[in-house]
N, C-alpha and C positions, 0 to 999 in steps of 0.2 A: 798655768795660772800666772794670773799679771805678780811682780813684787809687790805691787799695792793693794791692801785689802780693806774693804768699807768695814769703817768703823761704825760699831750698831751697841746703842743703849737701848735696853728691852725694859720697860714700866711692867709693872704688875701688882696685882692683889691677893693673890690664892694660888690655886695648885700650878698654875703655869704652867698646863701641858700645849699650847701654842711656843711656850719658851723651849722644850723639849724637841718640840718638833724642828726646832729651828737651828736647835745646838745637832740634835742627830745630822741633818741635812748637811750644814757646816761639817761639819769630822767627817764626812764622808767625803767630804771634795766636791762637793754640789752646787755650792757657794762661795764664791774666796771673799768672804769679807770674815771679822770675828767678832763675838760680842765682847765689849772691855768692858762691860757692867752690867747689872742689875739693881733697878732700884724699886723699892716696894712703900706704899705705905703702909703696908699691914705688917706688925713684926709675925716670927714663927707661922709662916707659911710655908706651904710644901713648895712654890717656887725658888724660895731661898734656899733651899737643901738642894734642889736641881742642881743650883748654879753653884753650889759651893762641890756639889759632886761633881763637876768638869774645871774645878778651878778658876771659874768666873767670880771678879768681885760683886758685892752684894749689899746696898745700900738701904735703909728703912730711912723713912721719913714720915714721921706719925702725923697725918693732917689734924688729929685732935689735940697736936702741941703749936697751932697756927691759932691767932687769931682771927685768922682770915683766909679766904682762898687765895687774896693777892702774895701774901705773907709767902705762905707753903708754895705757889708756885717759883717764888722768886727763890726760895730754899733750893727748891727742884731744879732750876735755871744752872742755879752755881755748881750744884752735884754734878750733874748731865753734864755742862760743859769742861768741869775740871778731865771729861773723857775723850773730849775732841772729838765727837761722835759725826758722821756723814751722815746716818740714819736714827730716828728714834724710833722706835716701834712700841705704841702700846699691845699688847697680849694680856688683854683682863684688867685693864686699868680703871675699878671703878672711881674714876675723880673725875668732876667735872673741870674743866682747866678754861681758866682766864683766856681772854686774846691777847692780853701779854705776853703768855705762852704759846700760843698756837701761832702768833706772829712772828714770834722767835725763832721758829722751825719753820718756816712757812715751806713746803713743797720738797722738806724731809722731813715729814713723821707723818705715819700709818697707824690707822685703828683698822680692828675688825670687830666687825658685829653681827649679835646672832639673828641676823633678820633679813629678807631682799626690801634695802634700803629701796625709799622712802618708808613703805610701811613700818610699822612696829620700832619709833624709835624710842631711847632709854628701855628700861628692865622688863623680864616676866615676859620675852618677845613670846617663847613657847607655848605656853598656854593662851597669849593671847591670840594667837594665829589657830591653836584651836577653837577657840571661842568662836571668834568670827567667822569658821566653818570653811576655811581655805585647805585647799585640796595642793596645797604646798609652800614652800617654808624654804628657808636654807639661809647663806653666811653672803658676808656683802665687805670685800676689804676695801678703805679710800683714803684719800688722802685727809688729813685734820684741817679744820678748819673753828675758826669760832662758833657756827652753828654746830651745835649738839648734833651728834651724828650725821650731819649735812654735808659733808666736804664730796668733793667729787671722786665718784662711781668709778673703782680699775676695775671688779672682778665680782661676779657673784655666783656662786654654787646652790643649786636647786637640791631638793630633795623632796619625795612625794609622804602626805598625809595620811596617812592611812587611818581605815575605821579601828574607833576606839585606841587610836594612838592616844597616849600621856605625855604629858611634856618633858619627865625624864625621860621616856625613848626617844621623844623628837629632839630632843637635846644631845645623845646621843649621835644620833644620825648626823647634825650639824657641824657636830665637834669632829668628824670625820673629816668633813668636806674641811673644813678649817685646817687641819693638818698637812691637808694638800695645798690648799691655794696659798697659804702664806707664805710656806716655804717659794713658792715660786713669786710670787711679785715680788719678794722681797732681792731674789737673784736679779728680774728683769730689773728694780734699781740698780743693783750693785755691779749688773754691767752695763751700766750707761744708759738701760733700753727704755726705761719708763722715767720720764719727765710730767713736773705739772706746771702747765706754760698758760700764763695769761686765766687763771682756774678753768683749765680743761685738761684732760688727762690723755696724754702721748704719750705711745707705745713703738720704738722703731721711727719716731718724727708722723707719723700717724693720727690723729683726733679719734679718742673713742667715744663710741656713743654714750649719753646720757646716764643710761645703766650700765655700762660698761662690757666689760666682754663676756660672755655668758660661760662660764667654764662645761666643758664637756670630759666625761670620766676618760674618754678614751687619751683625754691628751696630760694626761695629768702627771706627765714624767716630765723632768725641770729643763726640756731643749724648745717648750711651746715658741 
């Protein structure tokens, strides 16, 4: 591993088992970057306990002490950068963020979401992907952008529908595939390999397509 390790602020809401997945990968040597923070706006969430259990700091920012979303982002602004961060990563961040913000990090910071983007953007993806009687579902990582879930397409993991699935089992199955894929785009940033150049997503100096790379189970170990 290089001396130099990408610095990553992880956003969150709740239990933050994508922040777990990320800290395991990291300690294991999977990853050379580290996280120097977490910041939440929900206080007493199981992700704060995560990070306080690997000794990561841990930052709450209550968006119901904001007048405004300008306000709380610009709050957010100064947290995140007192961390020097190369990367942001939300994992469960339910806030919707200004283009103040998303401008600010323009083509370092990652969302994932529980959908194959376009479809099923904002909340309740799982049942709604039942509803409308799709015979498959799964997780879509990309990069942020001021469009609500719109930013461009690195990676999406499928998973099949099965009869009489519920949306906690399809949620389930989802949150799998998530554990895998993020830990890994989050390395191809942090070794140089994934760029977002002109809003198009390059992999290796590569253009990927539209929906991005379709993840297959068998490659799902972090040397893709």
């Amino acid at each position: 591993m290089s001396d130099f390790k990408t610095r990553i602020v992880v956003l969150i809401s709740g239990s933050g088992t994508n922040l777990q997945a990320l800290i395991d990968t990291i300690e294991r040597g999977d990853i050379d970057a580290k996280i120097c923070a977490v910041v939440s706006n929900v206080d007493n969430v199981a992700g704060i306990e995560r990070a306080a259990n690997h000794g990561i700091p841990a930052f709450v920012v209550n968006h119901k002490s904001f007048p405004n979303r300008e306000s709380f982002d610009e709050r957010m602004i100064e947290i995140i950068d007192s961390q020097g961060p190369d990367l942001v990563v939300l994992a469960g961040f339910m806030r919707i963020l200004t283009p103040v913000f998303t401008d600010h990090y323009a083509g370092r910071i990652l969302n994932i979401h529980p959908s194959l983007l376009p479809k099923y953007q904002g909340l309740n993806t799982h049942q709604r992907a039942i509803d409308a009687g799709d015979n498959e579902h799964g997780a879509t990582i990309h990069f942020v952008t001021a469009d609500l879930d719109g930013g461009p397409i690195i990676i999406q993991s499928k998973v099949s529908i099965e009869e009489n699935e519920t949306a906690a089992s399809l949620a389930k199955k989802v949150q799998k595939q998530e554990h895998l894929i993020y830990p890994l785009v989050v390395k191809w940033f942090s070794d140089g390999r994934l760029q977002l150049i002109d809003d198009c997503c390059q992999l290796d100096g590569e253009a990927l397509q539209k929906n991005g790379i379709q993840f297959d189970q068998s490659i799902h170990k972090l040397n893709y």
